[in-house]
Every structure is written in C-alpha cells, then in structure tokens.
C-alpha positions in Angstrom: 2.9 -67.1 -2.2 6.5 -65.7 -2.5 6.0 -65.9 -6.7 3.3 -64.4 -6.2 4.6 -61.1 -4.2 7.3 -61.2 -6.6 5.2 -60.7 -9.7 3.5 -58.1 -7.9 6.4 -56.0 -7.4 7.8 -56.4 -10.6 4.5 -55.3 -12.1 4.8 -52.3 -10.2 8.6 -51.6 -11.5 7.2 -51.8 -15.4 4.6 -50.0 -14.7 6.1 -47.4 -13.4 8.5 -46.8 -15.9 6.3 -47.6 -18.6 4.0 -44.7 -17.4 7.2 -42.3 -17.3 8.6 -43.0 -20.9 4.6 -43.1 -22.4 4.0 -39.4 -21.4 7.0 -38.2 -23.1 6.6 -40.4 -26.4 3.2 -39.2 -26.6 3.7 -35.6 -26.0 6.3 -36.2 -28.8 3.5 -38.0 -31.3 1.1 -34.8 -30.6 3.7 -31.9 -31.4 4.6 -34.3 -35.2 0.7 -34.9 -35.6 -0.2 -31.5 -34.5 -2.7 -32.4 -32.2 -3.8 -31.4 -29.0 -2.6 -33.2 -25.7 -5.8 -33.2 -24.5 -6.8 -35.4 -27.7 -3.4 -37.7 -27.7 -4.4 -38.7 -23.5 -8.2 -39.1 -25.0 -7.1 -41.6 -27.8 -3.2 -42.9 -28.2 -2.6 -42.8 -24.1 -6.3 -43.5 -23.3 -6.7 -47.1 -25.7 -3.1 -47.4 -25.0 -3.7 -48.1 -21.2 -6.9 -49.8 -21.8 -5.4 -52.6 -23.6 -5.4 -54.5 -20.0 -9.1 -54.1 -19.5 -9.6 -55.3 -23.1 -7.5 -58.4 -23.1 -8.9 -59.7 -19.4 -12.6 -58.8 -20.5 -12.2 -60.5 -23.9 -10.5 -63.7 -22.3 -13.2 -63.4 -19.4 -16.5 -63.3 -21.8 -15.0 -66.3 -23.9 -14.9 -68.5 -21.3 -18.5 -67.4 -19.7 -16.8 -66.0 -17.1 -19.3 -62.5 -16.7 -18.3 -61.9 -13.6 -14.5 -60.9 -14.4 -15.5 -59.0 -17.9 -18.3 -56.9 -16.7 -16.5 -56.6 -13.0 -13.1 -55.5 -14.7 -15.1 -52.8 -16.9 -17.1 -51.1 -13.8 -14.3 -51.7 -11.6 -11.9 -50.2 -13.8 -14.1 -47.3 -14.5 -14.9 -46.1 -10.6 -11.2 -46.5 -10.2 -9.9 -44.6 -12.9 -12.1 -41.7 -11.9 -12.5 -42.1 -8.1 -8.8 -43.5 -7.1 -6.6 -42.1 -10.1 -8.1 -38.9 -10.7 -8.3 -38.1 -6.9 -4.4 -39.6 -6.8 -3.1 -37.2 -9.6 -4.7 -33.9 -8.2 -3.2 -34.2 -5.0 -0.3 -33.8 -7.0 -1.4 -31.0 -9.5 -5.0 -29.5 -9.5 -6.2 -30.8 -13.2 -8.1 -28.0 -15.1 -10.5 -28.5 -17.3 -11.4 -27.1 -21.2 -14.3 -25.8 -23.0 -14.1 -28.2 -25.7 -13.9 -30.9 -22.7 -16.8 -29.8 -21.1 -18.7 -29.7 -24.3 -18.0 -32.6 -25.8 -15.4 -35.5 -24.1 -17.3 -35.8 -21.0 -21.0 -35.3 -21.9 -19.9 -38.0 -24.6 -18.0 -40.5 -21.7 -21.2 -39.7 -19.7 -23.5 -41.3 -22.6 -20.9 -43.9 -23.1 -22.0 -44.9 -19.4 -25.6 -44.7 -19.7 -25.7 -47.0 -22.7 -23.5 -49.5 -20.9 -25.9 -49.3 -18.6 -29.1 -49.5 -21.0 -27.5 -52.4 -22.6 -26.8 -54.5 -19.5 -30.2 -54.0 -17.7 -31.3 -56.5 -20.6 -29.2 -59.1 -18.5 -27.3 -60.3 -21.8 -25.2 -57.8 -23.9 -25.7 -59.0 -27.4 -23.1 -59.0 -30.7 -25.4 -56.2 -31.8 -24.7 -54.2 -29.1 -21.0 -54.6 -29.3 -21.1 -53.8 -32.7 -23.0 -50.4 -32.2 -20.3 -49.6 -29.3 -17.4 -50.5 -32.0 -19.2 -47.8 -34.5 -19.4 -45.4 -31.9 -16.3 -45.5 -30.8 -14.8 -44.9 -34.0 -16.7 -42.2 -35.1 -15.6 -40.1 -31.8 -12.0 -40.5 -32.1 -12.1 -39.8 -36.2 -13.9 -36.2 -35.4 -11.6 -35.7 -32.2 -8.7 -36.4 -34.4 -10.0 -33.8 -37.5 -11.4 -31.3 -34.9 -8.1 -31.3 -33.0 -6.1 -31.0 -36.8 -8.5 -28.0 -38.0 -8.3 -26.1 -34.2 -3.8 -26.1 -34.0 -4.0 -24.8 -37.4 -6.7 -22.3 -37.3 -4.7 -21.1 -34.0 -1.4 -21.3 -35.8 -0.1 -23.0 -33.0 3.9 -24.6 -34.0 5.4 -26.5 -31.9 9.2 -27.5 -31.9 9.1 -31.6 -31.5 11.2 -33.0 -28.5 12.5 -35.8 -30.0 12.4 -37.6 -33.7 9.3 -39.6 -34.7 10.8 -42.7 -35.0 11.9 -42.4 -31.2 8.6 -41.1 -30.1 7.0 -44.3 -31.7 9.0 -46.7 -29.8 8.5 -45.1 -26.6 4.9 -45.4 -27.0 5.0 -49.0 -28.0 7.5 -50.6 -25.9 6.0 -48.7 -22.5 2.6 -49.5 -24.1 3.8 -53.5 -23.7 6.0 -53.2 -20.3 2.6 -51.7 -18.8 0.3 -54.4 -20.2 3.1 -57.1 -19.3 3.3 -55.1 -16.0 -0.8 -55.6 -15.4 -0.5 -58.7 -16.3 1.9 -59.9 -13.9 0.2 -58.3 -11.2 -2.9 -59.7 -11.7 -1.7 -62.7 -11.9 -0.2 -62.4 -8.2 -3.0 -60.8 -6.8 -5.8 -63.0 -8.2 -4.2 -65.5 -7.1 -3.4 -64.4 -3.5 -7.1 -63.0 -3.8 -8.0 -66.8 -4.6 -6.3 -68.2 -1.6 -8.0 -66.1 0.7 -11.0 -67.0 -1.0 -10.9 -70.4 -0.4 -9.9 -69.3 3.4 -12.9 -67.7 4.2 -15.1 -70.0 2.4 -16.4 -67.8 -0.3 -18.7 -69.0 -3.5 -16.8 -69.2 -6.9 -19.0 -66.9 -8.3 -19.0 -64.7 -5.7 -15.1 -64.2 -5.5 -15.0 -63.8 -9.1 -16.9 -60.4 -9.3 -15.3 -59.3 -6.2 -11.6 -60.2 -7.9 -13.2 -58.5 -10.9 -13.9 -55.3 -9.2 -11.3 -54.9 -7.1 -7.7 -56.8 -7.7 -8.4 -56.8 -11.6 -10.5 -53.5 -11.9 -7.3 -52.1 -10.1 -4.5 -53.8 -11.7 -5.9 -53.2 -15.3 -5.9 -49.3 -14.5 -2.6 -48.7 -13.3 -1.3 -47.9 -16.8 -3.9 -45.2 -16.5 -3.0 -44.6 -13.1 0.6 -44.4 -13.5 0.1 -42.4 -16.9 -1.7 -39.8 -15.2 0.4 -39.2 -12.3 3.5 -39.1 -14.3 1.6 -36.6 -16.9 0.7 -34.5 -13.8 4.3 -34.6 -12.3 5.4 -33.4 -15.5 2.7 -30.9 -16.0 1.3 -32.3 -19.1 -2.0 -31.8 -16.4 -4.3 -32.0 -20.2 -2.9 -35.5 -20.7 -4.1 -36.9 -17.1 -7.4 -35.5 -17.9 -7.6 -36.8 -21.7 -5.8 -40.1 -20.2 -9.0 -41.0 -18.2 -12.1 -39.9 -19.9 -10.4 -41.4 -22.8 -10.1 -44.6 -20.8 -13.5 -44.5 -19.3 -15.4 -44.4 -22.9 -12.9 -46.8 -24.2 -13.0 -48.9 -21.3 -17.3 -49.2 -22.3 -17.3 -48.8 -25.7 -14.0 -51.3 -27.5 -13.8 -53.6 -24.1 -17.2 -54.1 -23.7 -18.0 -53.9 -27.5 -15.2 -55.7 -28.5 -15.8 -58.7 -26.0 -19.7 -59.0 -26.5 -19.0 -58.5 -30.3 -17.3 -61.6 -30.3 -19.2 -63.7 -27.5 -22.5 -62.6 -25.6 -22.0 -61.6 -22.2 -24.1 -63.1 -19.8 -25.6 -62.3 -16.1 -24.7 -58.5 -17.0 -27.3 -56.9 -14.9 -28.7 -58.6 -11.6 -25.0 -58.7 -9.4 -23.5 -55.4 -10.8 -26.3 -52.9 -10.7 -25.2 -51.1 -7.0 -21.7 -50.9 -9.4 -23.7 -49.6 -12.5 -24.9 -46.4 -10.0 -21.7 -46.1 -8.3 -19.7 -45.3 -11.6 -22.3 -43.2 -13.1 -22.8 -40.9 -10.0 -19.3 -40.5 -10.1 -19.4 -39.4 -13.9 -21.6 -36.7 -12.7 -19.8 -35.8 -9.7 -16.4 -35.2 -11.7 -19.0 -33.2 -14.3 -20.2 -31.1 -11.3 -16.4 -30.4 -9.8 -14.7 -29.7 -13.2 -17.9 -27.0 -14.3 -17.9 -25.9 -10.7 -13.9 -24.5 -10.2 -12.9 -25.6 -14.1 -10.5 -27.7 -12.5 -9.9 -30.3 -9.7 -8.9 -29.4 -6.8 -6.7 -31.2 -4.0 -9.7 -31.6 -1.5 -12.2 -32.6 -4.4 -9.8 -35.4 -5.1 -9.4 -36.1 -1.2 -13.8 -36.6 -1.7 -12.8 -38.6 -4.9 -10.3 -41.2 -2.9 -12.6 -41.4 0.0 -15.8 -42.2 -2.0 -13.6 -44.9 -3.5 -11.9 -46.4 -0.6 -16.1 -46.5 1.2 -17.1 -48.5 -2.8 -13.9 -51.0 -2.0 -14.8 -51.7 1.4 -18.9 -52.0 0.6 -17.7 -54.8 -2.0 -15.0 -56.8 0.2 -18.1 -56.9 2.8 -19.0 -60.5 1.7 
C-alpha cells in the first residue's frame, strides 16, 4: 500500500512539471512553425497528452480486456471536458473562436457520434479503426495548412521565445515525464482500486470498467489536465481549449482506431451505453456554453465539475 501512495505522488510531481515545461515548448514550436496556438493544443499538445489513453487502450484490447480500453476512452473523454475544462476556467474564463466553432468542435462532436455508431454493433472492427486512422489524419493535415495559409494571409510575425532545438526537447522530455507520470499513477491507483475491489466483493469484470472509467479514465487525462491549467495560468487560454478538443477526437479516433485496428474490441456496447450519452450530452453542452457567451465562464465550469463529480459517483454505485 505504501508503494503504492508513493507512485501516486510521484506521478503527480512529473506531471506537474511536465505540464509546465510542455506549454512553453509548444508555444515555442507554434511561433517557428507559424501556426496558431489554438492548432499546436489541437495536434502537438492534444496527441501529445493522449499518448496515455493510447498505450493503456492498446495494451487493454490485446489482451481482451474491453472493459479497460473502451472505459479509459469514455472515461477519459467526460473527464477531459467535464473535470478539466470546468478545472481550468475557474482559473481563466476560456474563449472560444470562429474557426473553433466552425470546424474543431462540430468535427470532435462527429468524432463522438461515430464512436458511438461503431460501438452499438457490440464489436469495433479493424475496418473501423482503419476509417478512424484516415480520418484523423486528414483533420490534422488541413488544420495544419489552414493554420499556415491564415498567419500568413494576416501577416502575423512572431519573435520565437526560445531556439528550436530547445523547444523540441521540452516537448519531448515533458511529453515522456507525463506518460511515465500516468503511468505510475495508474499503477498505484488500480491497484489500491483492486484491493478495495476484492474488499467489497466486486465481479472482475465489473471492477474493471469501473477502474476503466474512473482511476484510468482520470489518470490518463492528467497530462491534459495539467496542460490546460498550466496553459490557462499562463494565459495561453487558446491552448487549454485546442488541448482538449484535440484530446477528445484523438482520444476516439487514434486510441480507439489504433487499438481496434490492430485487435477487435469486444463487448463495446451493452455496459458502456449510459457512458456513451453522458459524454456526448456533454459535447453538446460545452457547444451550447461556448456559442452562448463565446467563452467559458467560472460558474459554467462550476456546472461542468458538478455534472462530473454526480457521473463518478452514478458509477462507483456498484
């Protein structure tokens, strides 16, 4: 048990400051590349903290265990926009864009809703992965282009903070002390999680997709958790936004596509369905607060923070 606590608190210490250097590497990499924030959160920061998702859920679906890989992907998902949105506007309300509203989160919203298609057949196919893949790489090549033609139409220079090679090796070594930082706090949780498990006399099965949406659904996003809030405390409020719809899609479309592409997933319907509506009414609800004030506010992420903490205790009620 001690081990455990310890692995948890020193996953917290590199995720921390992996989430501090990240933001400012990044912001680095976007004034060289001369692209927006908003599209460095949505594809260096936003696959950069999803790496956790997509090593558990890839492990998970190769050893049949369905209720970890699709639990860590909705899990992760409500989290990142119920508990880490609603965390980083209590610190800074986040603002929204035009080119946002037109196109990142109707496209993170139909991300969701073919996650969800696929899975109501009960078994997400290679096919399917592979379709997700495709997808996934066609968004970020015409974010990337879009992004390249809009800075230079708007003849917007920007003095870099720090050299490239610098900015590279921020983003990679914080990348790795966040993913080792998941890591080791999964590992202390689920195994904690386990022991109670056993206490209370729960199924295997059972425990599993409640480990998967909760204690790995949460570990896996605090790279985006601690991303955002560190973006937000530094004002790079774009970034925090870009950071999770970013995540969301590539939480759906390279975890999930990426894992079934290489094995099936099974049982991806029956026990996750409640979870299926839970993260796309949320989807909707950040659509209807951003196009609302073009921002969100403190008390919108106060609603955020409680609708998550009422979805966490729904699923510990076993």
């Amino acid at each position: 048990m001690l081990l455990n606590i310890l692995y948890i608190v020193l996953g917290f210490v590199l995720l921390m400051k992996g989430g501090d250097f990240l933001i400012d590497g990044a912001v680095a990499i976007a004034q060289r590349a001369k692209l927006s924030a908003m599209v460095i959160g949505i594809t260096v920061v936003g696959f950069g903290t999803s790496m956790p998702e997509l090593l558990v859920s890839t492990q998970a679906a190769w050893v049949g265990s369905s209720g970890l890989a699709i639990g860590n992907v909705a899990g992760s998902n409500i989290a990142n926009v119920a508990l880490i949105l609603g965390v980083s506007s209590l610190i800074c309300p986040l603002p929204s864009h035009r080119k946002m509203m037109r196109i990142d989160l109707p496209f993170m919203l139909f991300a969701m809703v073919l996650f969800i298609c696929f899975a109501f057949w009960d078994t997400i196919e290679r096919w399917m992965g592979i379709v997700m893949v495709l997808l996934l790489v066609g968004f970020i090549s015409w974010e990337v282009m879009d992004s390249r033609k809009e800075m230079k139409q708007e003849e917007i220079v920007v003095t870099p903070s720090m050299p490239l090679w610098r900015a590279i090796l921020y983003v990679v070594v914080s990348l790795a002390a966040m993913v080792w930082g998941a890591d080791l706090l999964i590992d202390g949780s689920s195994a904690i999680a386990m022991q109670l498990g056993e206490y209370f006399g729960v199924a295997k099965e059972e425990m599993e997709r409640i480990i998967g949406l909760t204690v790995v659904a949460v570990g896996t996003s605090l790279p985006e958790l601690f991303a955002s809030v560190m973006a937000a405390r530094k004002g790079e409020t774009d970034m925090a936004v870009g950071n999770i719809i970013g995540s969301v899609s590539f939480n759906i479309l390279s975890v999930v596509g990426v894992a079934s592409a290489i094995t099936p997933i099974q049982n991806a319907w029956d026990s996750f369905y409640i979870d299926y509506m839970v993260m796309i009414g949320l989807g909707l609800i950040l659509y209807l607060f951003l196009i609302t004030h073009r921002k969100i506010v403190r008390y919108e992420g106060v609603i955020l923070l409680i609708i998550y903490c009422l979805y966490i205790a729904k699923t510990l009620m076993f």
